[in-house]
N, C-alpha and C positions, 0 to 999 in steps of 0.2 A: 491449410497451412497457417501457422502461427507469423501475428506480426509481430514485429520486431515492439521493443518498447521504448516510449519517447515521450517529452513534458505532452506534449499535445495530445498523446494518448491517454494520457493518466488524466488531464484538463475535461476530456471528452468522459473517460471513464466516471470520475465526479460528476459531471450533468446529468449522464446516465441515473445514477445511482443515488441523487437528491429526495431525499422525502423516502428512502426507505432502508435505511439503516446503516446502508451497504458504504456510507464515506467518513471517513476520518473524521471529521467534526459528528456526527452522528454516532459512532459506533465510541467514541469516548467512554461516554455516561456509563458504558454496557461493561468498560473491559477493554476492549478492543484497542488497540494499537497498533498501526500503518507500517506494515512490511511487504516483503516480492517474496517468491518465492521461487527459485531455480528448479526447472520440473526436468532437468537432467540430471540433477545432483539429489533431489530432495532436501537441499539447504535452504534455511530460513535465514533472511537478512534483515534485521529491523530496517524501517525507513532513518536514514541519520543525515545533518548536515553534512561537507565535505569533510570538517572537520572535526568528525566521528562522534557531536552530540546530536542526540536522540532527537528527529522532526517531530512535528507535532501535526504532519500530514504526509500523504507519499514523495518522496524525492527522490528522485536518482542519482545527484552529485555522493553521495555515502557509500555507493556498492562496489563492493571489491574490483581492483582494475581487471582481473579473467571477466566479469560480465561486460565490459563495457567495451562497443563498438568504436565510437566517436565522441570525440569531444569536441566544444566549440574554439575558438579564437581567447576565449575567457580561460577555458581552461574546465569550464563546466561539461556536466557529460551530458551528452546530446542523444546519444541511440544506447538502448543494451539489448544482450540476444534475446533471439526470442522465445528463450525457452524461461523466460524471467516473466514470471505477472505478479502485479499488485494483489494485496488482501490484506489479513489484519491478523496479528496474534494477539491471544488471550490464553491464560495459563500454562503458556509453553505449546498449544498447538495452533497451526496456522487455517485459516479460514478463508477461502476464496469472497471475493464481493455479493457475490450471490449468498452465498451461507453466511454472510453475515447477517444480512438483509433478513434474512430470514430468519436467524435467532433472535434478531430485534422486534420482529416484527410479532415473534410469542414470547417476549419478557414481557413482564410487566413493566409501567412505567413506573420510575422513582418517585414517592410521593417527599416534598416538601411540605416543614411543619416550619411556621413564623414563632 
């Protein structure tokens, strides 16, 4: 059974997935930009502030109010269902953490010229 999705998940997710392509500051360089993806829907949701610009890592407070279970005292959103995971798009298709890691992991690196 799928857990639900929450900051602490996504916090754990990123440790998980340090040093191998699979996080938002990593998958940058590649392409890749931090979105969920609704595996009821097959909808793609970039990751976005609350107020609908673009994060420049995963966040929950941006996804449509149908995903989201709870919110805190702030106003911030605290759980979404759990049919929501993180991943990243690049050219219009979406890529679980895992297949990120892994397309990273056979790109070449960028070479810098001084």
């Amino acid at each position: 059974m799928n857990q639900v999705m929450t900051e602490r998940r996504l916090r754990q997710e990123t440790r998980e997935y340090r040093g191998t392509g699979g996080t938002s500051e990593e998958g940058r360089s590649l392409g890749f930009e931090p979105a969920f993806l609704d595996t009821e829907t097959d909808l793609i949701h970039a990751s976005c502030f609350a107020d609908g610009r673009p994060a420049p890592f995963h966040l929950l407070d941006g996804l449509p109010h149908e995903l989201v279970l709870a919110r805190g005292l702030d106003d911030r959103v605290v759980t979404v269902k759990a049919s929501v995971i993180s991943g990243f798009v690049r050219h219009g298709r979406f890529y679980t953490r895992d297949e990120a890691a892994s397309l990273a992991s056979a790109e070449p690196p960028c070479l810098t010229f001084a």
